[in-house]
N, C-alpha and C positions, 0 to 999 in steps of 0.2 A: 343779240350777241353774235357778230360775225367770226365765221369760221373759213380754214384756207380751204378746207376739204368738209365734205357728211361723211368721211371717215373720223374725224373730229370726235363727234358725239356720239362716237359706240363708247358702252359703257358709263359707270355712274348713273344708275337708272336708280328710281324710289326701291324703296322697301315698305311694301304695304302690309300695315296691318288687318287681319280678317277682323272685323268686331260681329257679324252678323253672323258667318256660320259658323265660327271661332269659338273658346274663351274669352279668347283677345292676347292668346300665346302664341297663335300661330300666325307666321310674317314669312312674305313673300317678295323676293325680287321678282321686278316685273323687267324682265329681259325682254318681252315684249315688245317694249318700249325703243330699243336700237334701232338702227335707221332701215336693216334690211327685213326686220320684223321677227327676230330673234337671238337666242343666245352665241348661234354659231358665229355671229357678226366680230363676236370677239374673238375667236379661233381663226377663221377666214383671214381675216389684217394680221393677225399676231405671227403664222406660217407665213404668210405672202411675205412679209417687212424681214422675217428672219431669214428665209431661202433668197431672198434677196440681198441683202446685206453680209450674206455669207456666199456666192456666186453660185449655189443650186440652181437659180431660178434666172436667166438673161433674158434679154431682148430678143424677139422672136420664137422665142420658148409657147407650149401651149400649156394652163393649167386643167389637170384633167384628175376626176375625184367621183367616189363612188359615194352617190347620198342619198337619203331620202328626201332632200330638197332644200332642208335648212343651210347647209352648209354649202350645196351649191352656191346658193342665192347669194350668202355673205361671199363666199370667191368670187361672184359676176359684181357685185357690190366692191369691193376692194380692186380684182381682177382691171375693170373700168378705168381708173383712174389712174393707174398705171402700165397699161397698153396689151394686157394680156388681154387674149382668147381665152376663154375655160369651156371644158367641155365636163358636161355631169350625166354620168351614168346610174340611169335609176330603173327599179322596181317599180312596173308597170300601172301599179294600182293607186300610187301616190296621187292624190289631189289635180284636178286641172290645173286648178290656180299657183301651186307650186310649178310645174311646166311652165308654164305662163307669167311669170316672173321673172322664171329664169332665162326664157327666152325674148322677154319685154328689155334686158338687161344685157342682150348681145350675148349669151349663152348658146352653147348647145346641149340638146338630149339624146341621149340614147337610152332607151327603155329595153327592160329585160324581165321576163316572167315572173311575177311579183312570188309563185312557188319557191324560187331560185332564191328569195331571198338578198339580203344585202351582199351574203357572200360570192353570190353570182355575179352581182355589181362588180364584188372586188376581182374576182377573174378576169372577167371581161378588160376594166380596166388595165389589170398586168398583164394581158395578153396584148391589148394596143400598145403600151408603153415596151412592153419587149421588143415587140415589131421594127416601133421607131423611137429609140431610147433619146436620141439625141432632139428629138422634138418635142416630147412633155414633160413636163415635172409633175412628177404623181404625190400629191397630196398624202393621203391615205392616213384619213384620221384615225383609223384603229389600232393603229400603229408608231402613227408620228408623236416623241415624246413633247413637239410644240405643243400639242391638242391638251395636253396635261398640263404645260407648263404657263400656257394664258391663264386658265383658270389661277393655278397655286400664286401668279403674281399680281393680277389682276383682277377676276372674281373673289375670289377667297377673302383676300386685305379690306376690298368693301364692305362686305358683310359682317366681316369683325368689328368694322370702323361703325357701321350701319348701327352694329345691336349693341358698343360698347362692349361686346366679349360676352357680353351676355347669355349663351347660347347654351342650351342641351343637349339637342338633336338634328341634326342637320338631314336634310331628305332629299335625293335626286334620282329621276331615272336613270335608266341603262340604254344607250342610245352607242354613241361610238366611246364611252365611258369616261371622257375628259370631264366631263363637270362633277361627278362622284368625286373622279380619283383628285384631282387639281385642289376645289375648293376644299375637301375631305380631309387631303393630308394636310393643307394650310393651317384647318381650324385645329385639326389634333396635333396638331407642332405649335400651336398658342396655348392649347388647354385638351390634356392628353385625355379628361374624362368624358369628352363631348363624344355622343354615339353617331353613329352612318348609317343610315337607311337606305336601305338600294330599292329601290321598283321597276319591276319589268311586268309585260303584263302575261296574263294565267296563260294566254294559249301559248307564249314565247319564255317563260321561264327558264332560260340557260344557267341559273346560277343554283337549279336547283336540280338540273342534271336532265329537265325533260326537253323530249324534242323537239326543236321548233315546229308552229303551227302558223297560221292568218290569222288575224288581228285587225282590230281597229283603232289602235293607238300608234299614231304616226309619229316617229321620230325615236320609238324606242323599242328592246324588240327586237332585235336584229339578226338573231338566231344562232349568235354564238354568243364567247365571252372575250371581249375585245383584248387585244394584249398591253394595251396601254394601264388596263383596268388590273391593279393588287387586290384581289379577293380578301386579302387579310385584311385590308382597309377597313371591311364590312362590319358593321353586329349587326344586323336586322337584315332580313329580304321580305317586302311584300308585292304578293302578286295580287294585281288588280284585273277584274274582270274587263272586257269592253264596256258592258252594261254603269259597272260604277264611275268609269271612267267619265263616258259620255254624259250621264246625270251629274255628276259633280262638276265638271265643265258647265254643264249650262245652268246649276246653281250660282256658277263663279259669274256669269253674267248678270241673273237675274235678280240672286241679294247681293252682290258686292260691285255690280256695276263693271267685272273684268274681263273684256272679248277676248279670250285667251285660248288656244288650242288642248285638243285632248289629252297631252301629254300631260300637260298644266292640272287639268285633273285628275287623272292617276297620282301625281305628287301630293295634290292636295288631298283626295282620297285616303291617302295613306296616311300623310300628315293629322287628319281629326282622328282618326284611330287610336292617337299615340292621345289625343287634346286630354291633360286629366283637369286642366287650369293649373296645374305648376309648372312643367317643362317650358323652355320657352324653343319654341318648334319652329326651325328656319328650310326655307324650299326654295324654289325658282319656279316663275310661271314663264317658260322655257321659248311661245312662238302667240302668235294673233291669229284671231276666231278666222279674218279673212279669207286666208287660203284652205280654210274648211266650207265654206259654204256651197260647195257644189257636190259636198256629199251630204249625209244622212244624219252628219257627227253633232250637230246644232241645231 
């Protein structure tokens, strides 16, 4: 099937059924599967094509974003192809292989004391763009209502389309809060009885009022509660250890065949919790095993 662009085939990924560690109720988009190797791929192109097509964003312009890697990668992935620069300010402790992607993809890094948190990222970042307003356009997905609005037009409509409507509970971490809030309000604008499960993990619990801590679950976590995110969305909050995280991850490889990142099992973690075999329990396996293998997490 040729394509003009590998921006083409973000999105429209499967929806897998667990049958082994499962029911067989609980079904996973494999975001994975997108061309930059996760869910942000559809965030990344959905801002860039809007801040473009709306004159935010020019020729000469730098895109510059605070992430912990996922989303950089999808801005250097989108960024490419039409003629931006992106520069990605991260929290120190992120992955090599995130680094290393983003810089294999004509990227920059800037690292910042992973204690500081993403919110440090985000400083950093508006303190560059203060500097030199006229030279980047700051992303800033915790705050851009695009990051919400990919999902609710985009994520959301597939998974409905995906389960036939079928759905009980929907489950996403807490990360820059677009796939909760997007897909979240989507499904309960189709059918107002479907619940929202938020996970964050135990040492980083902001929605439950404690202080942020370190973690080993990359991409969620982030030590505050992002403002794109309506807390009222929510019924459920579960906090997942490192521990369940990391074992459930690599259950996800080894009964269901899925090289999925830790985030991915924190979701699903939380997801069998809920498994009674009636609900029918939808999540996202959010990034790939990949850019984990140079730590401890697999």
């Amino acid at each position: 099937m040729p394509v003009s662009s590998i921006l083409d085939v973000i999105g429209n990924v499967p929806m897998v059924i667990l049958r082994r560690m499962s029911s067989g109720k609980v079904f996973a988009k494999a975001e994975f599967l997108n061309p930059g190797g996760s869910i942000k791929d559809r965030v990344a192109k959905f801002i860039l094509d809007k801040a473009v097509e709306e004159g935010r964003l020019r020729p000469g312009m730098v895109v510059i974003e605070a992430t912990s890697g996922n989303t950089g990668i999808g801005l250097c992935l989108a960024g490419v192809q039409s003629g931006f620069a992106v520069v990605c300010v991260m929290p120190d402790n992120v992955s090599e292989e995130r680094k290393r992607i983003i810089e294999a993809l004509g990227g920059e890094t800037i690292l910042i004391p992973a204690k500081e948190n993403l919110s440090g990222c985000v400083k950093k970042m508006q303190e560059m763009a203060k500097l030199e307003p006229d030279k980047y356009f700051v992303v800033n997905q915790f705050q851009n209502p695009d990051n919400t609005r990919a999902h609710y037009l985009q994520t959301g409509p597939e998974i409905w389309q995906d389960t036939g409507g079928e759905i009980d509970i929907f489950v996403a971490g807490i990360g820059s809060g677009g796939t909760l809030q997007g897909v979240g309000q989507y499904l309960k604008d189709q059918k107002p009885e479907i619940k929202i499960a938020a996970v964050e993990p135990r040492n980083a619990t902001s929605l439950l009022g404690r202080e942020p801590g370190l973690h080993q679950i990359q991409g969620i976590g982030d030590g505050f509660v992002p403002e794109v995110l309506d807390v009222g969305l929510i019924d459920m909050v579960f906090s997942v250890s490192d521990k369940d995280a990391i074992d459930t991850t690599r259950r996800l490889a080894r009964e269901e065949g899925l090289l999925v990142g830790t985030s991915s099992g924190a979701n699903i973690f939380a997801a069998l919790q809920m498994d009674n075999g009636k609900n029918r329990i939808v999540t996202v396996l959010p990034d790939r095993a990949e850019r984990y293998f140079s730590t401890a997490l697999l």
